[in-house]
C-alpha positions in Angstrom: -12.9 -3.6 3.9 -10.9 -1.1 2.1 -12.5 1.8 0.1 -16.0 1.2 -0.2 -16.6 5.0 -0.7 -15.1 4.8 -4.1 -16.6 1.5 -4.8 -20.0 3.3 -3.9 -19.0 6.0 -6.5 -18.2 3.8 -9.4 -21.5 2.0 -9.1 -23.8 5.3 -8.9 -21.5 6.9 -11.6 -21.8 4.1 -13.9 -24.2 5.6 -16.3 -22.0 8.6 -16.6 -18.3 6.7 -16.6 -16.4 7.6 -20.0 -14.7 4.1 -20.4 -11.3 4.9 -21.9 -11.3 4.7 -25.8 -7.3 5.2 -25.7 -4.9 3.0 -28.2 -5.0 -0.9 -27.7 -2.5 -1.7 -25.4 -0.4 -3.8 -27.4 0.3 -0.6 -29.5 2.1 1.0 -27.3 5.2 -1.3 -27.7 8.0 -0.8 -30.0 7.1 0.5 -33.6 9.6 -2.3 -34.7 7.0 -5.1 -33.3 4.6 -5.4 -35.4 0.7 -5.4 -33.8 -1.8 -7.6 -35.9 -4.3 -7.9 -32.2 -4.7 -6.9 -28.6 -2.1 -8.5 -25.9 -4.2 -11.2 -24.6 -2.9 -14.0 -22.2 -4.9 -16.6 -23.9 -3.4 -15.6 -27.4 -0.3 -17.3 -26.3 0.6 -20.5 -24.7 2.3 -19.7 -21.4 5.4 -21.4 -22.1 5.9 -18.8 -24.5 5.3 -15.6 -22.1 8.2 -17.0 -19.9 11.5 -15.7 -20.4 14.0 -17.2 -22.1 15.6 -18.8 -19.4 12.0 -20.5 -18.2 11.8 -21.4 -21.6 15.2 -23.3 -21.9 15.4 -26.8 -19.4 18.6 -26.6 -19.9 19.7 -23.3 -17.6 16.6 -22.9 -15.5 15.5 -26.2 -13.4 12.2 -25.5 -11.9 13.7 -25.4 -8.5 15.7 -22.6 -9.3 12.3 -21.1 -10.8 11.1 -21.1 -7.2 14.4 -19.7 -5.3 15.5 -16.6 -4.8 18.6 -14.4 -4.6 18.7 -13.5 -0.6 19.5 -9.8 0.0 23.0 -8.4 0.8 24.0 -7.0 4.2 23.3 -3.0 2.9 20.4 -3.8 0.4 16.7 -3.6 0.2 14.9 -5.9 -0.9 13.8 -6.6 -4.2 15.4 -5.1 -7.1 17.5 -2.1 -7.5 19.5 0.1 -9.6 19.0 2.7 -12.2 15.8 2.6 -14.3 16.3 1.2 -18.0 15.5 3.2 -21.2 12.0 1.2 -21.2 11.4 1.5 -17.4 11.9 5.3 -17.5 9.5 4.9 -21.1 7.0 3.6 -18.4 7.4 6.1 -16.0 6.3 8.7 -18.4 3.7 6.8 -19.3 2.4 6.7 -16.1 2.9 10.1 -15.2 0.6 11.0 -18.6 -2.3 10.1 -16.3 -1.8 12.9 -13.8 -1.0 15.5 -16.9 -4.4 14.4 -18.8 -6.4 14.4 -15.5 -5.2 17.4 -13.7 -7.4 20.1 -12.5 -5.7 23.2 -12.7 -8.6 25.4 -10.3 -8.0 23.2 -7.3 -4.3 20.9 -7.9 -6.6 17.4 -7.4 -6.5 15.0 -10.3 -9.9 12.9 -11.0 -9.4 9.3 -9.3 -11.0 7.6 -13.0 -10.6 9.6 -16.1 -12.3 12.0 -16.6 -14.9 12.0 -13.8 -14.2 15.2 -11.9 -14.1 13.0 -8.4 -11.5 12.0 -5.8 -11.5 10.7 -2.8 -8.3 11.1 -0.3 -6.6 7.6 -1.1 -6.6 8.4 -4.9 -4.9 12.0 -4.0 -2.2 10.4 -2.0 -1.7 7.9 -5.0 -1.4 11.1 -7.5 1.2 12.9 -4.7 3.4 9.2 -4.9 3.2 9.7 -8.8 4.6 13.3 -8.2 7.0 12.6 -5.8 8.5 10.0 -8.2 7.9 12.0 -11.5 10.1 14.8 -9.7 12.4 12.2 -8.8 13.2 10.3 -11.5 13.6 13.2 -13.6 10.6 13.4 -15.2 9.3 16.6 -14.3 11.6 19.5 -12.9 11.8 21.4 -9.4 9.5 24.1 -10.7 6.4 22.1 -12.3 6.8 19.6 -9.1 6.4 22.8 -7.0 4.1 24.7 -8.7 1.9 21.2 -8.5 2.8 20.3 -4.8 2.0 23.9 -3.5 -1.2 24.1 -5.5 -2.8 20.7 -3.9 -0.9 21.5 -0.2 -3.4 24.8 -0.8 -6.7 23.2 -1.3 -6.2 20.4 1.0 -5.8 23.0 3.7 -8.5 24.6 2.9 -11.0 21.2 2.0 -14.4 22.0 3.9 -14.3 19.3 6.6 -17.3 17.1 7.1 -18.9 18.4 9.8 -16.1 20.0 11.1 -14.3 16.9 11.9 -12.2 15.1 8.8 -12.2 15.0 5.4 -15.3 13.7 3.4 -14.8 11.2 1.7 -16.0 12.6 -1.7 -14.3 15.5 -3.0 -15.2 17.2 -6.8 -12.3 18.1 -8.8 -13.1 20.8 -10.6 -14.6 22.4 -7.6 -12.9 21.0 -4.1 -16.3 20.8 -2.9 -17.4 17.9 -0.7 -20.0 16.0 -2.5 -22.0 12.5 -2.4 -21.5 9.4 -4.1 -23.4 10.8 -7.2 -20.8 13.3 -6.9 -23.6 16.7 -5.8 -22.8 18.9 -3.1 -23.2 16.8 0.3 -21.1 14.8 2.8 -20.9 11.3 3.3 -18.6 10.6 6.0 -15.0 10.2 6.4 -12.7 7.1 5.8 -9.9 6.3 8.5 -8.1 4.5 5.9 -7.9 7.2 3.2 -7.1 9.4 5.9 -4.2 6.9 7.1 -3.1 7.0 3.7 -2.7 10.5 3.3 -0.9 10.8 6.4 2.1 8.8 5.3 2.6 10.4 2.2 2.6 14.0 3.7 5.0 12.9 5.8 6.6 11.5 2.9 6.7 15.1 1.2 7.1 16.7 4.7 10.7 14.2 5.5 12.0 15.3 1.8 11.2 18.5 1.0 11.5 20.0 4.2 10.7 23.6 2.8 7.1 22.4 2.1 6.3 21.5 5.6 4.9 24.2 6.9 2.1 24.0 4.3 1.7 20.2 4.5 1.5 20.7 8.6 -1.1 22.8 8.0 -3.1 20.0 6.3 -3.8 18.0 9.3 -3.3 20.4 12.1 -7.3 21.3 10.9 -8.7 17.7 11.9 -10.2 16.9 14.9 -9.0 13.2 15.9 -11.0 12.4 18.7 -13.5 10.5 17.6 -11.0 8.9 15.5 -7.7 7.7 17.4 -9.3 5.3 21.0 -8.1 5.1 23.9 -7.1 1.8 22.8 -5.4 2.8 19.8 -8.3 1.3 17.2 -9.0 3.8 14.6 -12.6 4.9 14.0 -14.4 6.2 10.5 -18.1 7.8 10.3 -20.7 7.2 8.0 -24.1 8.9 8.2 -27.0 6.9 9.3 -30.6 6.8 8.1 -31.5 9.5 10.6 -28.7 11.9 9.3 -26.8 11.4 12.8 -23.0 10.6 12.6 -21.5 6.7 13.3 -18.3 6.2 14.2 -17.7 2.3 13.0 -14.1 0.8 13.2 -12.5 0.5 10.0 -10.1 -1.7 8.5 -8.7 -5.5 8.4 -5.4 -7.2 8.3 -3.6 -5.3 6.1 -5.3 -2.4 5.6 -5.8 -1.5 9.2 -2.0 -1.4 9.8 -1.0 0.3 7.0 -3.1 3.5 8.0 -2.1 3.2 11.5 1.3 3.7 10.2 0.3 6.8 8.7 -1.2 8.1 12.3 1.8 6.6 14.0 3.9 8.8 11.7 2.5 12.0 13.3 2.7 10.9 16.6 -0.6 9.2 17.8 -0.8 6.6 19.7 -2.6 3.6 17.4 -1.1 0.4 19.5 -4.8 -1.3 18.6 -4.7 -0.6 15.3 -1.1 -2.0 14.4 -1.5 -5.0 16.4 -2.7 -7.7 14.0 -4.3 -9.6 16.4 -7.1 -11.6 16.1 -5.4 -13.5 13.2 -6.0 -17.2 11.5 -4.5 -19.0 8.9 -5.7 -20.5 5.7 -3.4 -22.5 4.1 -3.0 -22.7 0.1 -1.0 -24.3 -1.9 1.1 -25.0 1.6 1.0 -21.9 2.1 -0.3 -20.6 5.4 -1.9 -17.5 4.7 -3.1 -15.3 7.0 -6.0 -13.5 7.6 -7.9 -11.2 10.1 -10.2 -13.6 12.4 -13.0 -11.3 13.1 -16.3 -12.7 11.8 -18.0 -11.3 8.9 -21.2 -12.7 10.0 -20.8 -10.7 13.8 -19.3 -7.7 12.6 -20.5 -7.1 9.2 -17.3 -6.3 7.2 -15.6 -8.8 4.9 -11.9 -9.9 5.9 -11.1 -9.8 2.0 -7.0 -11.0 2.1 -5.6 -8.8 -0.7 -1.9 -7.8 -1.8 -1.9 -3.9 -2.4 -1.5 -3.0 1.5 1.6 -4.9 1.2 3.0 -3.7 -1.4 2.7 -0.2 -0.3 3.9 -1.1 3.0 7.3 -2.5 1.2 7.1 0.3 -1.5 7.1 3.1 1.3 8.0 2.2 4.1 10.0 -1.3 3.6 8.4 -3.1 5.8 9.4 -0.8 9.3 7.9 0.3 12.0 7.0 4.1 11.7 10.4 5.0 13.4 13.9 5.5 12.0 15.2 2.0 11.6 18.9 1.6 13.0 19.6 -1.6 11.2 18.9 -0.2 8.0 18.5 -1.4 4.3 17.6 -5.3 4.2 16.1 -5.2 7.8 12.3 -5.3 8.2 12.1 -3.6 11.9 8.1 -4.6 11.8 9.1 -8.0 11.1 5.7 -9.9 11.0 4.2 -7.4 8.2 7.8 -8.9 6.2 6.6 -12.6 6.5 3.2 -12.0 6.2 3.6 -9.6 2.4 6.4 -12.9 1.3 3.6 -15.6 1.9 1.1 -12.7 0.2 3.3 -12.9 -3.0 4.5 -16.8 -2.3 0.9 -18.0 -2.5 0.4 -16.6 -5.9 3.5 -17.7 -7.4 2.4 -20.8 -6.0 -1.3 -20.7 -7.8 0.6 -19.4 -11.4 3.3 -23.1 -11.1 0.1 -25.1 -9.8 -2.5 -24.2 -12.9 -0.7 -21.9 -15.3 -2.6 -19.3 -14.3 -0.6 -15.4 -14.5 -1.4 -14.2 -10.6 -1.3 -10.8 -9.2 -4.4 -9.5 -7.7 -5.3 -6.5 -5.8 -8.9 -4.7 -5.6 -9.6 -2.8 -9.0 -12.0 -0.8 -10.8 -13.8 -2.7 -14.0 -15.9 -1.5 -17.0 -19.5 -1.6 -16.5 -21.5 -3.2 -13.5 -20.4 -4.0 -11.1 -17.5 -0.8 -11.7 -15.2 -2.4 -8.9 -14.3 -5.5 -7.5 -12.2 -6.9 -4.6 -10.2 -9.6 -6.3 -8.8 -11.3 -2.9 -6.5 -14.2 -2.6 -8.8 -15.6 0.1 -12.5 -14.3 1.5 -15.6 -15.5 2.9 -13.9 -18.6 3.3 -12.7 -19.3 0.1 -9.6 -18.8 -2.0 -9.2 -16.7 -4.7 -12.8 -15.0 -4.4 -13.4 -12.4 -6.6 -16.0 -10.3 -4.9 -18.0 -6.9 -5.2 -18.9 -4.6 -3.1 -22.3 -6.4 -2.4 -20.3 -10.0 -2.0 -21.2 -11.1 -5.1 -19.4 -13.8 -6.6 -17.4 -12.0 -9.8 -15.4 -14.5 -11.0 -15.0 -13.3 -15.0 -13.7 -10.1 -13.1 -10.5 -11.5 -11.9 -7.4 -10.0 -13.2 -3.8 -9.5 -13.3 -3.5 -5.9 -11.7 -0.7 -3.7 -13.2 -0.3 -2.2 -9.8 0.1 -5.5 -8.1 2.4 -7.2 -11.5 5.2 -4.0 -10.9 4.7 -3.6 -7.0 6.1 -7.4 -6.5 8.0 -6.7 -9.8 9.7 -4.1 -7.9 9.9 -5.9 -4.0 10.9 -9.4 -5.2 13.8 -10.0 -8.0 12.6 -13.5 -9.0 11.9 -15.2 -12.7 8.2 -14.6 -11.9 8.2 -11.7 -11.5 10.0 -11.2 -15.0 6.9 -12.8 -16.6 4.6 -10.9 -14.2 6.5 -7.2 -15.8 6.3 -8.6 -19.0 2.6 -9.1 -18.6 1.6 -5.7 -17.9 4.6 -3.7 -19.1 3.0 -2.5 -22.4 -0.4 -2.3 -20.9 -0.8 1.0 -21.7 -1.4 4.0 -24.0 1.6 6.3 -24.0 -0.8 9.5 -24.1 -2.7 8.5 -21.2 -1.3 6.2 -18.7 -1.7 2.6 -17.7 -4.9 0.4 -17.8 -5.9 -1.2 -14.6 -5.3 -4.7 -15.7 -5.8 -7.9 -18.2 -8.5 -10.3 -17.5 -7.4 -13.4 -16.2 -10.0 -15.6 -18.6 -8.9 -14.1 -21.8 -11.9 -11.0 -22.2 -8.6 -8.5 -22.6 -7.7 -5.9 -21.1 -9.7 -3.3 -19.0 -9.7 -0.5 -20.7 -10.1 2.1 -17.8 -7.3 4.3 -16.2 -6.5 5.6 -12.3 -4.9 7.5 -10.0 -4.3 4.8 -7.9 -2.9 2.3 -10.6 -0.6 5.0 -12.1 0.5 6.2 -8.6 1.8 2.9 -7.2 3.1 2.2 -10.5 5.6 4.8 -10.8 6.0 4.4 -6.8 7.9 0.8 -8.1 9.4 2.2 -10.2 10.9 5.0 -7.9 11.7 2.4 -5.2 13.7 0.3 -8.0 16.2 3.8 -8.4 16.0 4.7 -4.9 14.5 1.6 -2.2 11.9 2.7 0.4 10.3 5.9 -0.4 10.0 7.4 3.4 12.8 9.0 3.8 13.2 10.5 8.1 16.2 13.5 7.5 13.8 16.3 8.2 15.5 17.2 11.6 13.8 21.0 11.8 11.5 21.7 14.7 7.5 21.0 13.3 5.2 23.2 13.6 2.8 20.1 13.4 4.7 19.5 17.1 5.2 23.2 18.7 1.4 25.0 17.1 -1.0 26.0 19.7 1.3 25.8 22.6 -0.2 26.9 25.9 -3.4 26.7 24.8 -6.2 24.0 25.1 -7.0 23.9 21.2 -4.1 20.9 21.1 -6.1 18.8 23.4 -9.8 19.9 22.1 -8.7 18.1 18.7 -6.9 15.7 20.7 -3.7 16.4 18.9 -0.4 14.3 20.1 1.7 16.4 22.3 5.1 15.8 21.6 6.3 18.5 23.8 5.0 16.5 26.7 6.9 13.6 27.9 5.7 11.4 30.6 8.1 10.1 33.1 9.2 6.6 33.1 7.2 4.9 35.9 9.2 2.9 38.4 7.2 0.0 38.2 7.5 -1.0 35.0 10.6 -2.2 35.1 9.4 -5.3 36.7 6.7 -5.4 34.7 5.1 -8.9 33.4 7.1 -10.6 29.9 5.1 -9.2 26.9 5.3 -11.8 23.9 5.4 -10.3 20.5 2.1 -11.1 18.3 3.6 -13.2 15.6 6.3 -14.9 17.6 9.5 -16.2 16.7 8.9 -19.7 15.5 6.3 -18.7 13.3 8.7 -17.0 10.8 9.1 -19.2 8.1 10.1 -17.1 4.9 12.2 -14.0 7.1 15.1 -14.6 9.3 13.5 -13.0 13.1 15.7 -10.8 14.6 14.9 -9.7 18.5 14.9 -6.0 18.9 14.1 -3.6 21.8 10.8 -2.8 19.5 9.6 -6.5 19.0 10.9 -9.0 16.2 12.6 -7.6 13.1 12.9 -9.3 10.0 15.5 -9.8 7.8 17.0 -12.5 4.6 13.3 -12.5 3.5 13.3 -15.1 0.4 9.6 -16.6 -0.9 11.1 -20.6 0.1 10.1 -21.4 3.6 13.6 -21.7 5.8 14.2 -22.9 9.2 15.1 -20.2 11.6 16.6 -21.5 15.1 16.4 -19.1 17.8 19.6 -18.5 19.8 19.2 -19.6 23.3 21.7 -18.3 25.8 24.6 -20.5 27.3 24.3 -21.3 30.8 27.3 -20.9 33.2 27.8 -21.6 36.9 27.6 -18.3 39.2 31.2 -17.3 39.9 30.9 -18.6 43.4 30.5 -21.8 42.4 33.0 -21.8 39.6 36.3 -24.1 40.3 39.6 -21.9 41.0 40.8 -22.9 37.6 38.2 -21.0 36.1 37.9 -18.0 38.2 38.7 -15.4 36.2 
């Protein structure tokens, strides 16, 4: 389960949540079109949302609907190239979000609107947004500075929950730790905000390198060990009925590598958490999708399969392990999380050819009860199960997320996702950023605006102009590495220690065959390639392929060769 402090918040805050009362959507188009209603996808047939090609039998076959371009030796995948006059037109718009909600006391930007409440996910999703407004040109060195050393500041200074981690509450206006109801009190930390937050300080870390200092300083604070095992699981807290902390493991496929990523980043060791094991499959529309095997029923957390941690995976980090990648562009060193996001977006291309129905779904915030809802391609045993947080069927709640429509926009250069940009594209007001999506049945749009939705949204848009976000050409020594030398404090927070290396054991090198988790033959939509690290990916297309692995020829020893062939 992902992010069930902010669902929490949404449903205590509902009474006080200003619903955005911005312009209709539709009005933020051209002033040549002219706007007689709101941008509904029942208001027009479907045919007539494709693009022209879709629309003509004549050039487009619906074969050639399905296939995709494969990607160039040199590439990344998706699309790429400089931004059009309308993309840039949407990065601003996006980037209005962060000017309207900004705090200027404390550098935090409210998660929804104009509540003055964050938690750490929605402040890494505002520091993509910077990153990329900076980037793309939409803000200059100064105002990204001024902005980046004003947040590095207060999250330096955030008062921990109980001395550990971040709360998972923060008020805007104030920086003070606070409750769901958004008073002064603590509530816990999440491992997944906080794996979050991790990858995009080293994001800002890796590219600015003269902000490093200050962002080292930001998690040099936390204590990590009641967070990182000895196994390598990763371990949140929540506060019990008897106001004692409970460390509970956090996170399922998807979510649970993603913000192991961000702790492998700084050096921890999180082998449990990135190994995706126990997994099953589901398979829809012949589509074998997987999904994390532990039992709701036994361990009391919902296995919810849903398409934002792959996105950001792809967005950020293209699909690698946590490590420079020597093959480079159009190589997926963690291959399995490659397959596993193209059967993610596969499957709901499939659903849009098999009923007509626009697909891209991710979890989202909605107007009124119940404020948020996890609208997952597969959970509890069921396909596309829209669900909230209490597990309640939600099925006029489904949506077409704008975050999800320009994430695969951005990863995968196919006709549907032309349709799925021309869906949300205009889903906006110009003066205040995007709304979070349109309503799958026809009830509009929903007419509420985030940090999240505005941050990965101009994150696809900066990977379009530039490919994967992290960027490793930070080469300067880290304070995060060398602080505290000589001392115990590194090992009472049970900080990595990169400045002690263990030597390689003698033994090991006849150690037992370790298989690789998703092994070779189960690739079916990402060409495998072995590397020293496990199974890289690479010619990742949304059409299952056959992929036959090379076997080595056998020769005779040279003893036994005949003289002919002695060398």
């Amino acid at each position: 389960m992902r992010r069930l402090g902010l669902a929490v918040v949404a449903a205590l805050i509902g009474g006080a949540l200003v619903i955005d009362q911005g312009a209709d959507p539709a009005r933020s188009q051209e002033a040549s079109a002219p706007v007689t209603a709101p941008l509904f996808p029942g208001d027009t047939p479907v045919g007539d949302l494709l693009p022209p090609a879709l629309r003509d039998p004549n050039r487009q076959s619906r074969t050639d609907f399905l296939m995709s371009r494969p990607t160039q030796e040199g590439e990344f995948f998706g699309r790429h190239g400089a931004l059009t006059e309308r993309e840039m037109a949407m990065a601003r718009t996006a980037w209005q979000y962060f000017v309207n909600s900004y705090q200027e006391d404390t550098g935090l930007v409210n998660a929804v609107g104009s509540y003055p409440s964050t938690t750490l996910w929605d402040t890494a999703s505002y520091i993509s947004g910077l990153v990329a407004a900076h980037e793309l040109g939409i803000i200059d060195k100064r105002e990204f500075d001024r902005r980046a050393t004003k947040l590095i500041g207060t999250l330096r200074n955030l008062d921990l929950y109980r001395g550990e981690a971040p709360n998972k509450v923060y008020n805007t206006q104030t920086g003070e730790k606070v409750n769901y109801a958004n008073q002064p009190g603590e509530v816990g930390f999440s491992v997944l905000d906080m794996g979050r937050m991790l990858v995009w300080l080293r994001i800002l870390k890796e590219r600015y390198p003269y902000l490093a200092n200050g962002v080292d300083n930001v998690p040099m604070r936390w204590n990590y060990c009641n967070i990182v095992a000895d196994d390598g699981r990763l371990f949140g807290s929540i506060v019990g009925g008897d106001n004692q902390t409970r460390y509970v493991q956090e996170g399922r496929l998807g979510y649970e590598e993603y913000a192991a990523k961000g702790f492998a980043l700084w050096g921890f060791d999180v082998t449990g958490a990135l190994d995706p094991h126990p997994l099953k499959y589901t398979n829809i529309y012949d589509v074998d999708v997987p999904y994390d095997g532990r039992d709701p029923r036994v361990f009391h957390n919902q296995n919810y399969v849903l398409t934002e941690s792959y996105l950001l995976d792809g967005l950020e980090m293209g699909w690698d392990l946590p490590v420079p990648d020597p093959d480079g562009p159009g190589v997926a060193s963690q291959g399995w999380r490659a397959e596993f996001a193209h059967r993610i977006f596969l499957v709901q291309q499939r659903r849009f050819e098999a009923t007509g129905i626009i697909t891209a779904r991710s979890e989202h915030q909605v107007e009124g009860k119940p404020y948020f809802v996890y609208d997952s391609i597969f959970a509890d045993g069921y396909p596309w199960n829209t669900l909230d947080p209490s597990d309640v069927y939600q099925p006029d709640r489904a949506a077409v997320a704008s975050k999800a429509a320009l994430g695969m926009w951005a990863l995968w250069d196919v006709p549907y996702t032309d349709l799925l940009f021309d869906t949300v594209a205009d889903l906006s007001d110009p003066e205040g950023g995007f709304y979070e999506g349109l309503y799958e049945n026809g009830n509009g749009y929903i007419p509420l605006r985030t940090a999240n939705n505005n941050g990965i949204i101009l994150a696809a848009l900066l990977y379009k102009a530039q490919g994967p976000i992290m960027r490793f050409q930070n080469d300067n020594t880290s304070y995060w590495d060398t602080a505290y030398a000589g001392t115990d404090i590194r090992a009472n927070k049970c900080l990595p220690d990169k400045m002690v290396v263990e030597a390689t054991c003698c033994a090991c090198a006849a150690g037992v065959d370790i298989q690789p988790t998703v092994p070779w033959d189960e690739f079916k939509y990402c060409r495998p390639l072995d590397r020293e690290n496990g199974i890289a990916a690479t010619e990742c297309r949304p059409e299952e392929q056959e992929f036959a692995k090379p076997e080595p020829r056998v020769v005779l020893p040279a003893a036994c060769r005949a003289e002919w062939a002695a060398p």
